[in-house]
VEXSENU-5510 format. One line per 4 residues: number of its first residue (from 0); their letters; for each residue y negated, z, x of C-alpha. Coordinates in Angstrom, 1 decimal, padded with zeros to 4 digits. Each point is the difference from the previous one (the first is absolute). Example, Ala and Ser with C-alpha at 12.3 -4.5 7.8 and 13.67 -1.06 7.14 Angstrom:
<pts>
0	AS	004.5:007.8:012.3; -003.4:-000.7:001.4
</pts>
This chain:
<pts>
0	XXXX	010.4:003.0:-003.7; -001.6:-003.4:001.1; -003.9:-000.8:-000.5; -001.6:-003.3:000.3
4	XXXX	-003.7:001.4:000.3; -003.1:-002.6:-000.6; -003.6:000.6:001.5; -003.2:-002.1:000.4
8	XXXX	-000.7:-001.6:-003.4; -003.5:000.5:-001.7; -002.8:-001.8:-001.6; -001.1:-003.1:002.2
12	XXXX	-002.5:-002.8:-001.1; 001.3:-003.7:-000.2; 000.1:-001.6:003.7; 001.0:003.4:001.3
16	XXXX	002.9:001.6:001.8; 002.6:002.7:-000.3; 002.8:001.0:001.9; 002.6:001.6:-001.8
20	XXXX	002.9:002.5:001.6; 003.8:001.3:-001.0; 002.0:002.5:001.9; 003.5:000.6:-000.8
24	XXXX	001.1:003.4:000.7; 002.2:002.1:-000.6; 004.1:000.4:000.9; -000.1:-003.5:000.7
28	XXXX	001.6:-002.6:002.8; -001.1:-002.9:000.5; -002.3:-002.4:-002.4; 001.0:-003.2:-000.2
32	XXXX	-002.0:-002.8:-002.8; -003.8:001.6:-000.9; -002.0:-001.4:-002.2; -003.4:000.2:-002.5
36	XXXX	000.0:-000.5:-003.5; -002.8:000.1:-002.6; -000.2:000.7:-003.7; -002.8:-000.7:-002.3
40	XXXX	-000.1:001.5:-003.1; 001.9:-001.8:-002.9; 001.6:-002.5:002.8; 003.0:000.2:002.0
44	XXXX	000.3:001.6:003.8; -000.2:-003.5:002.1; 001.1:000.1:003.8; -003.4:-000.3:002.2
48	XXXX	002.0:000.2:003.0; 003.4:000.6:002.3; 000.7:000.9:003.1; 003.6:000.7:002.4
52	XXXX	000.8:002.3:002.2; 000.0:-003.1:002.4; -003.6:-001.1:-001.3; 000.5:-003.0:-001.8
56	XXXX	-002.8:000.3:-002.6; 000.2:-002.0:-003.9; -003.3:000.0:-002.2; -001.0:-000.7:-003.6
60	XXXX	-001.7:-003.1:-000.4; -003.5:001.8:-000.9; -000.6:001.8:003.5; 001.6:-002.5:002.4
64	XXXX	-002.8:000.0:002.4; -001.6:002.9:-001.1; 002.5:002.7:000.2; 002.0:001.1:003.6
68	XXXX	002.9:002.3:-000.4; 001.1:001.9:003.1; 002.5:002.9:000.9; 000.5:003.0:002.7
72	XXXX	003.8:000.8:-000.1; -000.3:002.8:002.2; -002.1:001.5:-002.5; 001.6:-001.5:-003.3
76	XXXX	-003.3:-000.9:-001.2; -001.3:-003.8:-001.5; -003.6:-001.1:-000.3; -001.6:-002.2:-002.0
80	XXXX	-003.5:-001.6:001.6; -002.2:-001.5:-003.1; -002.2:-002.4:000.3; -002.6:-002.1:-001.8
84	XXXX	000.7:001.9:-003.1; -000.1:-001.4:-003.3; -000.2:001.5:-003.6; 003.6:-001.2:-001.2
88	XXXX	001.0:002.1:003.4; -001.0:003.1:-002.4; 003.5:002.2:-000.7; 002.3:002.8:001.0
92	XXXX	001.4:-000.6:003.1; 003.5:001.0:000.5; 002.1:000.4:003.1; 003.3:-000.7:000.4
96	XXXX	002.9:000.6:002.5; 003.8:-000.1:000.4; 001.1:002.8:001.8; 003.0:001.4:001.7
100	XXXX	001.0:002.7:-001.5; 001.9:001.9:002.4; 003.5:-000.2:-000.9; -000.8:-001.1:-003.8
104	XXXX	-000.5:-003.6:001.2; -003.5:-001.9:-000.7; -002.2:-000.1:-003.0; -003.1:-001.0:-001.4
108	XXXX	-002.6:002.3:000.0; -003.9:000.0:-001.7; -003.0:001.8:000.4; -002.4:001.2:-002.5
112	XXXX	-002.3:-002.7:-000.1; -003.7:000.1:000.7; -003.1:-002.4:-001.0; -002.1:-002.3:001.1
116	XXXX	-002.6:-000.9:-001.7; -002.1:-003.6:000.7; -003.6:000.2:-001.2; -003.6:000.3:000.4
</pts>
């Protein structure tokens, strides 16, 4: 069974930082795209940010800037290094990854979510 695992979110006042985590474990190979996505209550989950195996990184709009997305491969694990946090960055944050599968080929693959929360 595969697990994407997310860690470090919380209550943070505006201007503050957070640095969210995601392991992927489990009977696994390797992990190729990883990524963070974010719901808000009543709206639709919206891509905050991607990264490849290889590094190349893609970001939302809204946290260009604000937002670094960075990877250990040996350890299958993404982070997710907030920055100058704003209210509208208030949501679940979900993590993402496409995983090999071991012999059942690659698929997509969420975690549970966890929040952040923006406010003083």
């Amino acid at each position: 069974q595969v697990q994407l695992v997310e860690s470090g979110g919380g209550l943070v006042q505006p201007g503050g930082s957070l640095r969210l985590s995601c392991v992927a474990s489990g009977r696994i190979g390797v992990t190729y795209d990883m990524g963070w996505h974010r719901e808000v209550s009543g709206k639709q989950r919206e891509l905050v940010a991607i990264i490849t195996r290889d590094g190349v990184t893609i970001y939302a709009d809204s946290v260009k800037g604000r937002f670094t997305i960075s990877r250990d491969n040996a350890k299958n694990t993404i982070y997710l290094q907030m920055n100058s946090l704003k209210s509208e960055d208030t949501a679940v944050y979900y993590c993402n990854a496409d995983v090999d599968l071991l012999g059942v080929g690659t698929q997509s693959r969420w975690g549970q979510g966890i929040q952040v929360t923006v406010s003083s």
